[in-house]
NUMI-900703 format. One record per atom (N, C-alpha, C): residue in one letter; y, x negated, z negated; atom name. Coordinates in steps of 0.1 Angstrom, whole numbers, plus 5000, padded with zeros to 4 digits. Each point is the difference from the previous one (the first is absolute). Layout:
<recs>
REC   type      y      x      z   atom
REC      A      Y      X      Z     CA
...
</recs>
This chain:
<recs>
REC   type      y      x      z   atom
REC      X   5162   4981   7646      N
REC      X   4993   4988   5003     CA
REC      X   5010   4989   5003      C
REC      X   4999   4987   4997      N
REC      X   5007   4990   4999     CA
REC      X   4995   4990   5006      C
REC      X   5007   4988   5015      N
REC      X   4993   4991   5007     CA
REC      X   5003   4988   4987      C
REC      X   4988   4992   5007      N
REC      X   4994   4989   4993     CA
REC      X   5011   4987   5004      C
REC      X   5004   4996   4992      N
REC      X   5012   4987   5006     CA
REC      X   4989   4985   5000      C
REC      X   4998   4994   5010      N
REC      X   4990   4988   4995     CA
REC      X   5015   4987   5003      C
REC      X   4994   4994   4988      N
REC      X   5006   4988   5003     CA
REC      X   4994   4987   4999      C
REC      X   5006   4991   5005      N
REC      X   4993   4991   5009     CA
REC      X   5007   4991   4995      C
REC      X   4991   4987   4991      N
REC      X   5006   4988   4997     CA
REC      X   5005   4991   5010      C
REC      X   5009   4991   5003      N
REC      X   5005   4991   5005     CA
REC      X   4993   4985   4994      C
REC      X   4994   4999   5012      N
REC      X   4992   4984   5000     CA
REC      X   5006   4992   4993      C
REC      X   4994   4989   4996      N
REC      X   5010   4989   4986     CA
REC      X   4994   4988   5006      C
REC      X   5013   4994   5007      N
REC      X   4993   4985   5006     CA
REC      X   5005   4991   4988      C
REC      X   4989   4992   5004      N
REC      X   5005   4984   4990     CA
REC      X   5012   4990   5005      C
REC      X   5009   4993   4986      N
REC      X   5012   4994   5007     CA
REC      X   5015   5010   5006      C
REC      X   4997   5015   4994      N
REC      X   5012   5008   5006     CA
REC      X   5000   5002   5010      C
REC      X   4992   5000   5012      N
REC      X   5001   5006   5011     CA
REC      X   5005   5013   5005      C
REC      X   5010   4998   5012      N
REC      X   5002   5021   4999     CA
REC      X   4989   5003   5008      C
REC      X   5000   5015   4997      N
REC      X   4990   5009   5005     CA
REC      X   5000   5002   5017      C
REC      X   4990   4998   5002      N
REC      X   5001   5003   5018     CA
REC      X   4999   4984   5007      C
REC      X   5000   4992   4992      N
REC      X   5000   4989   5005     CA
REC      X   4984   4990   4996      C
REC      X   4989   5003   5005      N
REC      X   4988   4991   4995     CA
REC      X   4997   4982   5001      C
REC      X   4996   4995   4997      N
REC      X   5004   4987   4998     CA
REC      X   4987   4999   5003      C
REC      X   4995   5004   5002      N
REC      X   4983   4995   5007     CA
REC      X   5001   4995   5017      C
REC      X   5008   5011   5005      N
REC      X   5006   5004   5012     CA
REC      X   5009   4996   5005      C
REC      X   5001   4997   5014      N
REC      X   5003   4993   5013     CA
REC      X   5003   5008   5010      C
REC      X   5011   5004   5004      N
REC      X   5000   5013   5011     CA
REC      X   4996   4993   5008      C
REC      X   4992   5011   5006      N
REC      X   4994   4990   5015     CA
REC      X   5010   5009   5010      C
REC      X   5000   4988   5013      N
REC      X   5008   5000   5013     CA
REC      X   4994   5008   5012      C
REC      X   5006   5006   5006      N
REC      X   4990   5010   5006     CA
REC      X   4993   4996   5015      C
REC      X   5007   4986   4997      N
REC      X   4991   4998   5012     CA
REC      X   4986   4992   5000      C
REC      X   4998   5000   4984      N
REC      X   4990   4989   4995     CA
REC      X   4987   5014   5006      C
REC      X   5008   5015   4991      N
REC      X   4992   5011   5002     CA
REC      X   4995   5002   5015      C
REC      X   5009   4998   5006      N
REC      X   4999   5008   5015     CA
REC      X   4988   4986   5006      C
REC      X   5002   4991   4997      N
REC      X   4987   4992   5005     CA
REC      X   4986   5000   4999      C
REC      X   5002   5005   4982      N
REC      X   4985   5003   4993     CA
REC      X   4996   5012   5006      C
REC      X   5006   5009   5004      N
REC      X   4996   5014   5001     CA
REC      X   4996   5002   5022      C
REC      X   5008   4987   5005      N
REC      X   4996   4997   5014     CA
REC      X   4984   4997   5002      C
REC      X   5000   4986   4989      N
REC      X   4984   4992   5002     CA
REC      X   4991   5013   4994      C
REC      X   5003   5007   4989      N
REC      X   4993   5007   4993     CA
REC      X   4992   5011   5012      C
REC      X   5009   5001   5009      N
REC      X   5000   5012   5013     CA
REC      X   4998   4994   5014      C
REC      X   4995   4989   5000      N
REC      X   4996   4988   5009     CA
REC      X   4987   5001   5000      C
REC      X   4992   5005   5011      N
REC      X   4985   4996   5004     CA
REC      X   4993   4991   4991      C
REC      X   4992   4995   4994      N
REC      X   4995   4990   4995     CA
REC      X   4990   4996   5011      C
REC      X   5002   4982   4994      N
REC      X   4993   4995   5015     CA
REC      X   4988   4999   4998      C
REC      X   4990   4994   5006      N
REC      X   4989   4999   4999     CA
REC      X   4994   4989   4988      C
REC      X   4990   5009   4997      N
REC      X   4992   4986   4988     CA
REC      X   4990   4996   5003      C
REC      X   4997   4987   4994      N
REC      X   4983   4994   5006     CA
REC      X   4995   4999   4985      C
REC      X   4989   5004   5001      N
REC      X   4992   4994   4983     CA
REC      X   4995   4990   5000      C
REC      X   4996   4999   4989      N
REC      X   4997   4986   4995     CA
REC      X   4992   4996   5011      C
REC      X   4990   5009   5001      N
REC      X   4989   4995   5008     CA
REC      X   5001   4996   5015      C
REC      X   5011   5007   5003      N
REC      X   5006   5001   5015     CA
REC      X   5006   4987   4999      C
REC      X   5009   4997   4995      N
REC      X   5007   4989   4997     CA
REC      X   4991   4983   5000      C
REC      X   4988   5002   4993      N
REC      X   4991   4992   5000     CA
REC      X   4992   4997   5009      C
REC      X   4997   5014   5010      N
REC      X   4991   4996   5012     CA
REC      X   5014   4993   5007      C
REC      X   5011   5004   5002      N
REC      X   5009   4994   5007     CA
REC      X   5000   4988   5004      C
REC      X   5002   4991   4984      N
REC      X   5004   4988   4995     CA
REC      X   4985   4992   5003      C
REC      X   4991   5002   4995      N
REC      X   4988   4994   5009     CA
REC      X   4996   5000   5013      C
REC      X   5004   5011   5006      N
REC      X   4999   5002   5015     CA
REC      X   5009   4995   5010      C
REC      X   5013   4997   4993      N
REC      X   5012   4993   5007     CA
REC      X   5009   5008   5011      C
REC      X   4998   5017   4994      N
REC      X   5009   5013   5002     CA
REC      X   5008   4999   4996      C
REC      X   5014   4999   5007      N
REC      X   5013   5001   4998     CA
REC      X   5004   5014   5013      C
REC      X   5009   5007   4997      N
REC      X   5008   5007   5004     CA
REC      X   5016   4996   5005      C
REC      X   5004   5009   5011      N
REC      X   5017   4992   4996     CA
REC      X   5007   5017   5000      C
REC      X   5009   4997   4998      N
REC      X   5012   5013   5000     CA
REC      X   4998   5012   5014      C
REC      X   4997   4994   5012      N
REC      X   4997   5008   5011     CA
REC      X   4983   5014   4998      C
REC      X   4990   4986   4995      N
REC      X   4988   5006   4998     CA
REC      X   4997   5013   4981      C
REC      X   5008   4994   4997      N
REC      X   5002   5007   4988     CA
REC      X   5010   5017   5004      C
REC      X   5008   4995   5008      N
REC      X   5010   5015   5002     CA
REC      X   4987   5006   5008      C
REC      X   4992   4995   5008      N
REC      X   4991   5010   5010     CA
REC      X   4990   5006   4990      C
REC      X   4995   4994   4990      N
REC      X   4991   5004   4990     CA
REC      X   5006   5013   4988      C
REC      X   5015   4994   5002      N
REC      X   5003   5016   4992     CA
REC      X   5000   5010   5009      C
REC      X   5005   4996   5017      N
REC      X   5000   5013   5004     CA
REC      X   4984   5010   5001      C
REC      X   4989   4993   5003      N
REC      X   4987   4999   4999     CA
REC      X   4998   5013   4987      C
REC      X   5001   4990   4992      N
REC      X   4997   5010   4987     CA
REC      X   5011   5011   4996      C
REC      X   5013   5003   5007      N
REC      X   5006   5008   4998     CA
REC      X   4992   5012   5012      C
REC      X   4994   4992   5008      N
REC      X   4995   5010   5012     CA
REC      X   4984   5011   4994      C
REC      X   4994   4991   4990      N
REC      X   4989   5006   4996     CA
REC      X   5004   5009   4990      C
REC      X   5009   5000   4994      N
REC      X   5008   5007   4990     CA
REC      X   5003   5012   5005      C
REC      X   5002   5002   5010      N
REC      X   5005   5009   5007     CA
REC      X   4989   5012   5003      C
REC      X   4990   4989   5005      N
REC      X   4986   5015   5001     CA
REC      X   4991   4998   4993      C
REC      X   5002   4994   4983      N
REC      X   4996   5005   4991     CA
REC      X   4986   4993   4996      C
REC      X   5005   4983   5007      N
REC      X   4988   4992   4997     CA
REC      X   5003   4997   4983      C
REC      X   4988   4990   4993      N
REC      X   5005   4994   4989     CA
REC      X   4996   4988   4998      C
REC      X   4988   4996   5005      N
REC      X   4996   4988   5003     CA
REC      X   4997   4999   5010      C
REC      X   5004   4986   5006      N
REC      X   5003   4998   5015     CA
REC      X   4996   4989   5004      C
REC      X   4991   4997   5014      N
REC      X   4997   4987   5004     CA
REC      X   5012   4998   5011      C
REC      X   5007   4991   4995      N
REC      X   5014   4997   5009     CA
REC      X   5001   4980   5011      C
REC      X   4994   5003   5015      N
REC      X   4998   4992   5006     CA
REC      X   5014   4994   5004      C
REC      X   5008   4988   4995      N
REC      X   5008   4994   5000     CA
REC      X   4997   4985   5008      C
REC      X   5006   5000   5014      N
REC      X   4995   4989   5009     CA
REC      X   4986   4998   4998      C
REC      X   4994   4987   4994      N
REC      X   4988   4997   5000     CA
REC      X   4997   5002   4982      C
REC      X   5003   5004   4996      N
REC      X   4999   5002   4978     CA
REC      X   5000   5019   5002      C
REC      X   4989   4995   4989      N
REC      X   4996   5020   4999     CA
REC      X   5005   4998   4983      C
REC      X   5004   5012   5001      N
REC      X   5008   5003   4985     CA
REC      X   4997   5012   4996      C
REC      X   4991   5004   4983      N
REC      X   4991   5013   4999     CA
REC      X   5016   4998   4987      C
REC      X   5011   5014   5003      N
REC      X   5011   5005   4997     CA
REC      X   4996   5014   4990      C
REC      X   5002   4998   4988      N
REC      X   5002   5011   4990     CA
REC      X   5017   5009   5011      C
REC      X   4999   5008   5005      N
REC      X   5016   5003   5004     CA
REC      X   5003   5011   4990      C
REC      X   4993   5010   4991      N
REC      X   5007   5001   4992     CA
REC      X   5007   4990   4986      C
REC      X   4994   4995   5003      N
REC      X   5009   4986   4984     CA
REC      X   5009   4990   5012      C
REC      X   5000   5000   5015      N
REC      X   5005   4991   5008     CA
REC      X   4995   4986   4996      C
REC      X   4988   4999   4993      N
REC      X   4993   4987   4998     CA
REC      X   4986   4993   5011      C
REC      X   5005   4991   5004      N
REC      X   4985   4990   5009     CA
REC      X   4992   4995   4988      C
REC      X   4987   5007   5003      N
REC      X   4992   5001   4988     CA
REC      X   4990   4987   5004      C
REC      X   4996   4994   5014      N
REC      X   4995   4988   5004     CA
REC      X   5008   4998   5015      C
REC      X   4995   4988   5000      N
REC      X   5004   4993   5018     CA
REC      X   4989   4992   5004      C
REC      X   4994   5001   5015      N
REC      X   4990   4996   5008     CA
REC      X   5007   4991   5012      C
REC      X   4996   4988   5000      N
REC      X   5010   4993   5012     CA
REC      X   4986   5002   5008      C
REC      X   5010   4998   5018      N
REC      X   4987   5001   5007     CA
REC      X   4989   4994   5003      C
REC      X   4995   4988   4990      N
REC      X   4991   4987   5001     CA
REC      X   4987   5011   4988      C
REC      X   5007   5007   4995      N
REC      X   4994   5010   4990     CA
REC      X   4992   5014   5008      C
REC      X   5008   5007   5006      N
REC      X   4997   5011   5002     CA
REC      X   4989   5005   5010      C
REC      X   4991   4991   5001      N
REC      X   4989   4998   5010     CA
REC      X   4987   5004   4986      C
REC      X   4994   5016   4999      N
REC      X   4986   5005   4997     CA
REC      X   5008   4999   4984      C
REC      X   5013   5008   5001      N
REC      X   5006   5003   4986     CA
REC      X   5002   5016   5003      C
REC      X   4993   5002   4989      N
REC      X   5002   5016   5001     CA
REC      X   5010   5006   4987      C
REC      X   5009   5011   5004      N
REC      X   5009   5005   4992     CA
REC      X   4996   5011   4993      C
REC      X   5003   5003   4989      N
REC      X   4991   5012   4995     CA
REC      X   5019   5008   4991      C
REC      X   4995   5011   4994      N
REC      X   5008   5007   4997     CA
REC      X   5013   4999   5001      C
REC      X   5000   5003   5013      N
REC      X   5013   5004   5013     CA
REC      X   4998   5011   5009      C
REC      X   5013   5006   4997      N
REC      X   5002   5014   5008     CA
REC      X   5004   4998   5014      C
REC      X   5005   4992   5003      N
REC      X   5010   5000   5015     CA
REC      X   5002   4984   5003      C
REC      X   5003   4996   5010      N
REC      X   5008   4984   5006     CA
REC      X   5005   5004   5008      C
REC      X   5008   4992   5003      N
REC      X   5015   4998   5012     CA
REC      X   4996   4985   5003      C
REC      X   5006   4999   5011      N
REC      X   5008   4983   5006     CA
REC      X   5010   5003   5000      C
REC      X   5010   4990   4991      N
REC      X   5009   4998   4999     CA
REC      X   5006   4992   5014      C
</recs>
């Protein structure tokens, strides 16, 4: 019995290039890597939908950086015992939270939330 020898052509770049050297290609720096691979491994923050975003902007709901960190901890807390949709009481604004997608699917300011009923929601917190 006799083993099979395979051989293997050698790539043919255009212009003479040597082998091992791609011209498409840019070594990347490893710390460009070690960044993408940080954010990549970084919580993602919260999203508002369109619609959320729209009640916002008509309603004149703004958030700041303090009220936003308590809203992830909120929806990191329903996460936990396995809510999915969530009515999340944020000071005087009620927020009906997809927390599996981490998305605010509507926003209620409190001039609103007077004989508003919420429907397909498992759980709420106050934030």
């Amino acid at each position: 019995m006799t083993d099979a020898i395979n051989i293997f052509p050698q790539p043919v770049f255009p212009g003479g290039q040597s082998v091992g050297k791609r011209p498409d290609r840019v070594p990347a720096s490893g710390a460009n890597f070690d960044a993408l691979l940080r954010d990549k491994m970084a919580p993602e923050s919260i999203k508002f939908s369109r619609h959320a975003t729209e009640r916002m902007q008509s309603r004149g709901i703004a958030f700041n950086p303090q009220q936003l960190q308590r809203l992830e901890s909120a929806i990191e807390q329903i996460n936990i015992k396995g809510g999915r949709e969530s009515l999340v009481m944020l000071d005087d604004t009620a927020l009906v939270v997809s927390v599996k997608n981490d998305t605010v699917v509507t926003v209620v300011s409190k001039d609103q939330l007077k004989n508003n009923v919420f429907t397909n929601i498992d759980s709420a917190i106050i934030a």
